[in-house]
N, C-alpha and C positions, 0 to 999 in steps of 0.2 A: 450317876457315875461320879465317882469322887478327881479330883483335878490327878492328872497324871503328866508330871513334870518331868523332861529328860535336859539336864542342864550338860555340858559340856567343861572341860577343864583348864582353869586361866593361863597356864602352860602353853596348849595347844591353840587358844584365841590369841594369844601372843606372837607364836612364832607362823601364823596361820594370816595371809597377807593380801589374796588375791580377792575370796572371797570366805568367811569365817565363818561356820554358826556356831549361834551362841546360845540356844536352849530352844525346845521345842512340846507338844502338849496338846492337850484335847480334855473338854470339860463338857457334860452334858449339864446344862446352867438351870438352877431355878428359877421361877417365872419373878422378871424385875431387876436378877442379878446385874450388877454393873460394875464399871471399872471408871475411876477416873472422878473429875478431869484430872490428867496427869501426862507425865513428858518423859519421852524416853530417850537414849542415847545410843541408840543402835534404829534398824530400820525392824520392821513387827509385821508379820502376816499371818493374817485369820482366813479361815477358811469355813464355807458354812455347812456341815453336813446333812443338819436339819433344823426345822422351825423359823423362828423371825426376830429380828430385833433390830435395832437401829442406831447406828454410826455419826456420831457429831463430830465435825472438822470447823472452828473458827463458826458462821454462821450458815452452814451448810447440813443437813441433815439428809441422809442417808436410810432408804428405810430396804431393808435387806432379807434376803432368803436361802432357800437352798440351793448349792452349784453357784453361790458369788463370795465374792471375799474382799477383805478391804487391807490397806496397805498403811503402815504406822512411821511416817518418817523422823528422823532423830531433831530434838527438839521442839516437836509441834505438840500442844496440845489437846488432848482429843477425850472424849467421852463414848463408852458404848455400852447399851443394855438392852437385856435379854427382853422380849414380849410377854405381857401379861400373860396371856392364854397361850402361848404355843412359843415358849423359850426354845433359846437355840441352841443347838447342842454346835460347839466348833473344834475346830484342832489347827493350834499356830507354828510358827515356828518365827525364831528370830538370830538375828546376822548382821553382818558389817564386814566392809575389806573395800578395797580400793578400788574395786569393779564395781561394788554394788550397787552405786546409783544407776551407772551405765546400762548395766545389766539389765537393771529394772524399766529403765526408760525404754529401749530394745521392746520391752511386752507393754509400753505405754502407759508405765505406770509412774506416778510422783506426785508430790505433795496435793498438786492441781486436779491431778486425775489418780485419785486413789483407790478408784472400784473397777471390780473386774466380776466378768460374769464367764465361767469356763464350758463350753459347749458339749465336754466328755466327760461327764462329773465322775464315774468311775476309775479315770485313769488318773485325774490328779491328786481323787480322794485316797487312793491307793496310796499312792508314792507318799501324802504329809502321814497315814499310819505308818509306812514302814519305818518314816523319821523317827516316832513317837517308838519304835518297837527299838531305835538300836541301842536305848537304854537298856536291853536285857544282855546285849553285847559286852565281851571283859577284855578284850583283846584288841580290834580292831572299833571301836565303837567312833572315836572322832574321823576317821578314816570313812568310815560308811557313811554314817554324818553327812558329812563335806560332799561326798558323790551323791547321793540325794538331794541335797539342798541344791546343787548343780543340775540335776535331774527337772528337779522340781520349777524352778525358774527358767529351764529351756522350753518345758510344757507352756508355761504361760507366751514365752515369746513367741512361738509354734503357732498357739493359738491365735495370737495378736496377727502376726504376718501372713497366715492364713486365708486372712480375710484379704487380701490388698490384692490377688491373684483374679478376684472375681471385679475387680476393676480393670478397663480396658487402659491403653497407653497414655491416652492424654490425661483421662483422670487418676491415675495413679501421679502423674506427673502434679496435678495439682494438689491431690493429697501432700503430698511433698514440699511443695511451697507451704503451703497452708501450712504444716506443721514445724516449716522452718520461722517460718514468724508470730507463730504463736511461740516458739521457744524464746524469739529474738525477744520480743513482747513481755515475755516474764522475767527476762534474766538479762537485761541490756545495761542495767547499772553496777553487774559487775563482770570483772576482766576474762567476760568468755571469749574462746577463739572457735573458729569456722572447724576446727580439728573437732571441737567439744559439741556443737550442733552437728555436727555428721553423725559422731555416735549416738547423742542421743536419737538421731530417725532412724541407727541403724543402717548407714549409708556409709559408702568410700565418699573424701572429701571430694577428690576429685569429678567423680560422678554428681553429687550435689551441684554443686557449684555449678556444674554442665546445665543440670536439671532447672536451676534457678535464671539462669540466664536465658533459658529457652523460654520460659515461659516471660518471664515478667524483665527480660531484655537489660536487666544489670544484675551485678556480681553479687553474692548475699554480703560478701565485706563490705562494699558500697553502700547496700541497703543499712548495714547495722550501721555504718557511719553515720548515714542522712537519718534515720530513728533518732540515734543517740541526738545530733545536733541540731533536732526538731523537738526534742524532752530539753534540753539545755534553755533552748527562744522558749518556751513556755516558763520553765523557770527562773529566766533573765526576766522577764516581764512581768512575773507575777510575783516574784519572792524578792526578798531583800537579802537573797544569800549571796556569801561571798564567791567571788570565781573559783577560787581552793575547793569552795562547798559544793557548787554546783556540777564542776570536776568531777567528785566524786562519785555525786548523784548520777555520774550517766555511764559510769564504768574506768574513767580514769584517775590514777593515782597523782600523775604528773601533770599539774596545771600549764606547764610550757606545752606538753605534749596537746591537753587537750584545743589550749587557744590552738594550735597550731592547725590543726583541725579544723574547728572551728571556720577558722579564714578563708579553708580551703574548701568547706562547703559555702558560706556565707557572704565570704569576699569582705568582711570585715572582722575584726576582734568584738571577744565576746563583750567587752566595755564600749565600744562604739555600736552594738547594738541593744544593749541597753540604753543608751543615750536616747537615741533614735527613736526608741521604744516612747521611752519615758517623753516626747513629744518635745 
């Protein structure tokens, strides 16, 4: 099958804000075919219809099939090719807007965790061909688009959240934490807020925050504070960065703000525990 390309109009990705797509496709690949390495600046989602092949992220390798698909975040990059003997045949589509990370995290997906496997392969493999078809559209085609693409990424969050019902109370509650400090864990060096960890589990702030406190008995702001001002004493004692640098490194812009901080986990300034440090 030769590549079948449905691009969308710089017009309508322009004035299109919330959540955009930008082009969509399906290629039945010859055996080896590959792409990359390369970087993109939108987010990119493959979908596997059939065959094999296998997805590289940084030093991670991914070896993939039919009913999974992998996730192409903007600026990272990535290599992927088809299997010798039994290439893949796929169909993507690709977008951007101001939900789209959100959105994406909702189904679990981002740079860290880029592979998904969909447990109703017919229903989602449906909705990326209807994408790929509304290039035959003259009228309403960004329009259909757009509700597809919305479609299609509700399917995955469905699928995601689906599974967390077959957990009973407490464990769901720890699912929860757990996923609230593995976000703290990847993203504590810059300026997130407990608003921006709710969404990505998918969660009301306020329900979080309840959830976190029950379990592990302080606030998750507390926790990102004492993380942060426990990555800071590691890098007061092991680096020879400045307090501006180290500031940064842990998520704050303001070196007053962070001493301030600082004092109030540590009971001293970040330069008296260097001192201290240094013997």
């Amino acid at each position: 099958m030769p590549i079948i390309d449905n691009m969308i109009s710089s017009d309508f990705i322009k004035s299109n804000i919330d959540l955009c797509p930008y082009y969509s496709g399906i290629q039945d690949c010859d055996p080896g075919h590959f792409y990359g390495p390369a970087v993109r600046d939108h987010f990119l989602i493959h979908y596997i219809l059939s065959g094999k092949g296998t997805f590289e992220i940084g030093d991670r390798v991914y070896h993939l099939g039919k009913g999974q698909g992998f996730l192409i975040c903007p600026g990272i990059v990535t290599y992927y090719k088809a299997d010798m003997k039994d290439p893949w045949e796929y169909t993507w589509v690709a977008f951007h807007g101001l939900n789209a990370e959100s959105y994406l995290k909702r189904a679990c997906l981002s740079n860290e965790n880029p592979i998904f496997t969909y447990p109703d392969s017919p229903a989602l493999e449906e909705v990326m061909r209807r994408i790929v078809e509304t290039m035959n559209l003259k009228k309403c085609k960004e329009l259909m688009f757009t509700s597809l693409l919305y479609h299609f990424i509700s399917l995955l969050i469905e699928a995601f959240e689906s599974e967390l019902p077959k957990l009973d109370n407490e464990s769901r509650k720890d699912f929860y934490v757990r996923k609230t400090i593995e976000f703290i864990q990847m993203n504590y060096s810059r300026n997130i807020s407990i608003e921006e960890l709710a969404n990505h589990i998918g969660l009301d702030r306020k329900y979080l925050s309840s959830v976190f406190k029950n379990v592990l008995k302080i606030s998750p702001q507390l926790y990102l504070l004492q993380f942060r001002m426990n990555k800071a004493c590691e890098l007061l004692r092991s680096t020879s960065l400045s307090i501006g640098d180290i500031a940064r490194s842990v998520g704050y812009e303001d070196p007053l703000l962070f001493s301030r901080m600082f004092r109030k986990i540590k009971d001293q300034s970040p330069s008296q525990f260097r001192a201290s440090a240094a013997g």
